[in-house]
N, C-alpha and C positions, 0 to 999 in steps of 0.2 A: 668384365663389367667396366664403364666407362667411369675412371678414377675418380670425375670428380660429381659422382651420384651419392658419393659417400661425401656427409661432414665430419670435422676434427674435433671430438672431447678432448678437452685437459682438463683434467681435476688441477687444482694446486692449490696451495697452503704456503706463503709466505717463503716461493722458489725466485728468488731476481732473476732467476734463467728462464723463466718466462716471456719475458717479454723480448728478446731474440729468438725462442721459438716460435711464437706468434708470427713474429717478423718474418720468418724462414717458410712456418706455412704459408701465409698467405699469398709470399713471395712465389710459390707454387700454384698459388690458383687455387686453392680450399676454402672454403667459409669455416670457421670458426666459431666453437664455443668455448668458452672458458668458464667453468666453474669452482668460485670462490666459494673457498670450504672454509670459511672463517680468519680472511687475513687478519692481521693487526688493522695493516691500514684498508681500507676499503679496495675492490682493486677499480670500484667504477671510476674512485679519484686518480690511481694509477697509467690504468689502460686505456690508450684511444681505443673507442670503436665508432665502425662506419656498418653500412648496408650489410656486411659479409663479415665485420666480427660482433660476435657477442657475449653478455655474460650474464651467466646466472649466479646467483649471491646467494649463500648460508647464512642466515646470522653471526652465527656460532658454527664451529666443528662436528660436522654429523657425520664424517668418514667415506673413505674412499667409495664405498660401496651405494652409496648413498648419491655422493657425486656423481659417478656414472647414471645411475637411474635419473635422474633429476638433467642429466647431460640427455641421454637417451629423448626424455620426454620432449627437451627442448626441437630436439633434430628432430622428429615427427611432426612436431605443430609447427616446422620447417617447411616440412617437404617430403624430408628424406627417408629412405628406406631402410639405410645402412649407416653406422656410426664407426669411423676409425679413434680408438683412445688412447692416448700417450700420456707419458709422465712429464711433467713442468720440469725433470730434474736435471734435462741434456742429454741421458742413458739413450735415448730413442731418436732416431736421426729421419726431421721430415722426411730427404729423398727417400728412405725407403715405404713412404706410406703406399705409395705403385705397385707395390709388390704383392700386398695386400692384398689390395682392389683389385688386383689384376692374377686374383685367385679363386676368383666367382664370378658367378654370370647371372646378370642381371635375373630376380625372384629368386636368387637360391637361399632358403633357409640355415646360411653357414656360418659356425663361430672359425674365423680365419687367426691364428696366434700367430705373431712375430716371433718363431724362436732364434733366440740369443746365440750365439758365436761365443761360448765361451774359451775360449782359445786367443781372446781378448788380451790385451796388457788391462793390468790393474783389477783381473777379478776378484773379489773374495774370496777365499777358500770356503767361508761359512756357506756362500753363496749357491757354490758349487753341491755340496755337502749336501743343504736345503732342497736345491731342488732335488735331487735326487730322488730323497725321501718322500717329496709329495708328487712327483712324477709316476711313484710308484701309487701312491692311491689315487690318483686322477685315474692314471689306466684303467686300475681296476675297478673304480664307481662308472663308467662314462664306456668301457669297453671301448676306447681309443685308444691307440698308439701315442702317448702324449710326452713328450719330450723336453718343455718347456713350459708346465703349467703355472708358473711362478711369475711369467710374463706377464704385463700390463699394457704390451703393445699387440693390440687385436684389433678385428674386424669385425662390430657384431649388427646383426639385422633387429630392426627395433623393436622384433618379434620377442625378444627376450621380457620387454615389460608383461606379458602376459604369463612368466612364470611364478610359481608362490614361491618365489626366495624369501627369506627372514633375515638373513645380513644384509651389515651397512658398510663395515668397515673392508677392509682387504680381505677376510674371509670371501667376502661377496663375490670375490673374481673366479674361485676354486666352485663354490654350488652354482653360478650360473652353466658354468661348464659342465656339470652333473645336471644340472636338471632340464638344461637343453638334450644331453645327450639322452634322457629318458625317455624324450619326444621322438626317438630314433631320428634326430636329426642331424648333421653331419659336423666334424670339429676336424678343420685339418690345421697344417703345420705351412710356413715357407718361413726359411731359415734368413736372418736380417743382420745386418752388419750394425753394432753397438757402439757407443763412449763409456767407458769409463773411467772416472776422474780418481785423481791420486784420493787414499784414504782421508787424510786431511781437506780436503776438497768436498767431497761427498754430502750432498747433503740429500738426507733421504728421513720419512717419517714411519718406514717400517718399525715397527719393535721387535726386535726377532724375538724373543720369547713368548712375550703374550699374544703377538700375531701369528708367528709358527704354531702355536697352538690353538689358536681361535681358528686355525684352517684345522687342522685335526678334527676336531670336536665337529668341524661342518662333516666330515666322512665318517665317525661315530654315530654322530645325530640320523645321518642319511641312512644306515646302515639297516636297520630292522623294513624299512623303507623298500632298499635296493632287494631283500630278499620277498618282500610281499609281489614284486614286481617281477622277481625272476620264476617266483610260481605259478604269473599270470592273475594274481587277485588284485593289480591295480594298473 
């Protein structure tokens, strides 16, 4: 597919590394959305935009999950077919959004994920740890080979608005990916080259416990679901 058929979501939340990733997409040739998930400061006071950036504004904090849908809708009443999303946090390096794009072919129904290089300097152990653990129920709800479902740097078609997802927050990245795959439609992998910053550095709004758990409970909750399904009554 021709890279730049897809536009750039970034959720962010009061990341100053936004605005040299901005810089760096654009500097590539992508239009831009950015949605403000509840800065302090506003970011329309922040953020120049022109014809090719823009932004959608939260009042308040409604979550990552949220973000993306709300990003999503923007890139439709766009144009666009296909949404690439990255984190405002530096982790996601624009060059590699090509890689992506240039992992489907124009109409394909496909969730494309950035997986992570963790062989990285500076990863977390937890991190590591984590995915692991939800790698293994990604597989199994979505019958992919999923290696990096923890990833936020993906490729998705705006087809996804049409699923009945109920999360908003980070859980929401784990059941889109379920419940696309229920459509028997396709989730692949291309493996991407990362940053990550010294621990003191870091600045990220996962929670790892109430988040690591709010994805659980999305493959709990799916679960009575996944087997109605696997005996053909839905």
């Amino acid at each position: 597919m021709d890279r730049y058929r897809a536009v750039v979501v970034i959720p962010t939340l009061n990341n100053d590394t936004l605005f040299d990733i901005v810089k760096e997409v654009r500097a590539l040739g992508y239009e831009v959305i950015v949605v403000d998930d509840g800065w302090n400061t506003p970011l329309k006071k922040l953020l120049k935009t022109d014809e090719k950036t823009h932004i959608v504004t939260h009042p308040y904090n409604l979550g990552k999950g949220a973000a993306l849908m709300n990003g999503c809708k923007k890139a439709k009443e766009l144009g666009y077919s296909y949404f690439v999303s990255m984190d405002a946090d530096g982790q996601h390096l624009p060059r590699e959004i090509c890689k992506l794009t240039n992992a489907v072919n124009e109409g394909d129904e496909t969730i494309v994920i950035g997986a992570r290089d963790f062989s990285a300097d500076n990863v977390p152990k937890g991190s590591k740890i984590g995915r692991l653990i939800s790698n293994f129920w990604a597989s199994l709800d979505t019958s992919h080979n999923v290696t990096d479902s923890l990833s936020g740097f993906r490729l998705y078609p705006v087809s996804i608005l049409q699923l009945p997802t109920r999360t908003v927050k980070f859980d929401y990245e784990m059941e889109v990916l379920v419940r696309h795959a229920w459509l028997k439609r396709k989730i692949i992998e291309v493996t991407v080259e990362c940053y990550y910053p010294k621990a003191e550095e870091r600045v990220s709004h996962f929670k790892k416990w109430r988040d690591t758990m709010s994805i659980i409970w999305v493959h709990i909750r799916l679960m009575p679901l996944r087997v109605l399904l696997l005996k053909g009554y839905i």
